[in-house]
MDAnalysis code that builds the backbone (N, CA, C; Angstrom):
import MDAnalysis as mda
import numpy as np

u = mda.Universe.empty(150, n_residues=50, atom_resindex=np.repeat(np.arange(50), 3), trajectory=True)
u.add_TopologyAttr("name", ["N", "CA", "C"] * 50)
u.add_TopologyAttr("resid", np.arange(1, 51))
u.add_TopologyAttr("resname", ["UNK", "UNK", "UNK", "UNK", "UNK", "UNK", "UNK", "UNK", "UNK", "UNK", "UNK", "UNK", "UNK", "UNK", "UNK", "UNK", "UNK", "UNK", "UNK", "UNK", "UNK", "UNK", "UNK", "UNK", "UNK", "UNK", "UNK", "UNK", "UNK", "UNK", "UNK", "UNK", "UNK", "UNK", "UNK", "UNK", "UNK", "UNK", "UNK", "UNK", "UNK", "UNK", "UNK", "UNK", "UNK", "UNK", "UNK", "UNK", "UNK", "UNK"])
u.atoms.positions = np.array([
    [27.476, 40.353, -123.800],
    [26.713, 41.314, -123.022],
    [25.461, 41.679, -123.807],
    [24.585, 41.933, -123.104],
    [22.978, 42.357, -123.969],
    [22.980, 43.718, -124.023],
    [22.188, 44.271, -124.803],
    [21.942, 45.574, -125.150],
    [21.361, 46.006, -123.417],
    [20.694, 45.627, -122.936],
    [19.853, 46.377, -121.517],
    [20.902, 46.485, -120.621],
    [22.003, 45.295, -121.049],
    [23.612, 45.951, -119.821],
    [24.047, 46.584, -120.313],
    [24.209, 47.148, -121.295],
    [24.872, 47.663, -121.619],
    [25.122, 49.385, -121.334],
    [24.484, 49.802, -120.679],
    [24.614, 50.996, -119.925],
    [24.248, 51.126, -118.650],
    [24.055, 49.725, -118.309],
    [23.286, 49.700, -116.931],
    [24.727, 50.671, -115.897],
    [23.959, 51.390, -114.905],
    [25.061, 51.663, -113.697],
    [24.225, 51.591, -112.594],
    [24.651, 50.191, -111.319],
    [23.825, 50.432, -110.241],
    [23.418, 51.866, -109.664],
    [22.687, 51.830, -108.868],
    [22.559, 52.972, -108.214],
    [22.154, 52.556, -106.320],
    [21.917, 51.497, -106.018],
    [22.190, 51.091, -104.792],
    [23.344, 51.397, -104.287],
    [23.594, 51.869, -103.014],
    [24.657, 52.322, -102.252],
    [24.570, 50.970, -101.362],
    [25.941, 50.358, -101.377],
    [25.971, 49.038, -101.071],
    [26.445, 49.156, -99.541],
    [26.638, 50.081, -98.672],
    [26.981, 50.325, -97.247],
    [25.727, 50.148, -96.876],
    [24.506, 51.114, -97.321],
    [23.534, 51.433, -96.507],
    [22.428, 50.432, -97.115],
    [22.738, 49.610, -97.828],
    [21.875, 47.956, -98.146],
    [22.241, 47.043, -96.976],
    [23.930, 46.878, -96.499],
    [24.370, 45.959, -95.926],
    [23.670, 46.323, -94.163],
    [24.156, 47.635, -94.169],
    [23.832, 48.323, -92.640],
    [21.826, 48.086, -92.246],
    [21.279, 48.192, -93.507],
    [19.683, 47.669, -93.023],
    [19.541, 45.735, -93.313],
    [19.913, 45.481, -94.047],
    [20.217, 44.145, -93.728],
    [20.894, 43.347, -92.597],
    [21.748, 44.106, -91.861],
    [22.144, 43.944, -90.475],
    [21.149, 44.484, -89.463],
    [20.640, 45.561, -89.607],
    [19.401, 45.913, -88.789],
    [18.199, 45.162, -89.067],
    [17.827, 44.784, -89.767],
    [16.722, 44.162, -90.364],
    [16.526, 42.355, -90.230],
    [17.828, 41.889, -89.950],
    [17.924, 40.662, -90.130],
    [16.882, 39.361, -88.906],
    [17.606, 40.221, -87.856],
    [16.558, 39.341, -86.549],
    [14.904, 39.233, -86.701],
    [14.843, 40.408, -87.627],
    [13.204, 39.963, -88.057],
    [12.772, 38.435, -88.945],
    [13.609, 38.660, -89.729],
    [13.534, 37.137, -90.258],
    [14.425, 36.298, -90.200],
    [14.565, 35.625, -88.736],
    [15.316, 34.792, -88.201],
    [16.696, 34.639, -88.749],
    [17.355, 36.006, -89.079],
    [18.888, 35.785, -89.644],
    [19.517, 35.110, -88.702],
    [20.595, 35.028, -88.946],
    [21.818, 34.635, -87.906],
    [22.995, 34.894, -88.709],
    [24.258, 35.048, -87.625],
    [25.169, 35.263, -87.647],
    [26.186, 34.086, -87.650],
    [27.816, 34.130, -88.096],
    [28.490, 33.023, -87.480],
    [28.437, 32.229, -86.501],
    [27.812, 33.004, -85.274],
    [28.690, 32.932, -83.922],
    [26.716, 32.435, -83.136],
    [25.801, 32.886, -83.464],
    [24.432, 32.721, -83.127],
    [23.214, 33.410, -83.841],
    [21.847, 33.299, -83.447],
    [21.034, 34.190, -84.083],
    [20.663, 35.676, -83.977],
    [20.777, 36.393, -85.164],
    [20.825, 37.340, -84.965],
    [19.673, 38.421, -84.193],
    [20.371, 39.468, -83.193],
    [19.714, 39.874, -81.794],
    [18.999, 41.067, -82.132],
    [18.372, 41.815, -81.987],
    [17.653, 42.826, -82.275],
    [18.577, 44.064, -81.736],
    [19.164, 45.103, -82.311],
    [19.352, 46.180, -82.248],
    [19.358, 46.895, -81.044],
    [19.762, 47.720, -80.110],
    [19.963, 47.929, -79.300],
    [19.417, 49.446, -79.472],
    [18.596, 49.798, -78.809],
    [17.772, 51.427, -79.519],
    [18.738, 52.421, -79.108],
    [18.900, 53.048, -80.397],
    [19.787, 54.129, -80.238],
    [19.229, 55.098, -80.270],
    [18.263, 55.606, -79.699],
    [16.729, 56.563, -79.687],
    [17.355, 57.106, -78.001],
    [16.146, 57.870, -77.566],
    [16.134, 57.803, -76.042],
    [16.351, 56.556, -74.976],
    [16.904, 57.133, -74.010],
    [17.551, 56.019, -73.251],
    [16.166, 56.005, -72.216],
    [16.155, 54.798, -71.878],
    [15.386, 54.206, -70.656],
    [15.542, 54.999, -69.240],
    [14.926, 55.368, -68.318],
    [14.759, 55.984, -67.420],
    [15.515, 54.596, -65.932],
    [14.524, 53.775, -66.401],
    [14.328, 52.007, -65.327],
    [15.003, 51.188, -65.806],
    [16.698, 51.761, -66.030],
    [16.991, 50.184, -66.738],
    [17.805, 49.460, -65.677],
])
């Protein structure tokens, strides 16, 4: 081990890395097992005309 690991402690919260990497992914052509990944479904205000 090197001296600079040697006290290292992440500090990334690895839920809310994975959860914007799942949101984030269809931007740069991620994909999934099953197909490519779809853009998010807005969880904001709902559509009036849907």
């Amino acid at each position: 081990m090197y001296s600079i690991e040697k006290n290292f402690m992440p500090n990334a919260n690895f839920y809310k890395v994975m959860e914007q990497e799942r949101r984030d992914s269809y931007k740069y052509g991620g994909r999934t097992v099953f197909s490519k990944a779809k853009q998010p479904k807005n969880e904001g205000q709902l559509n009036l005309f849907d």
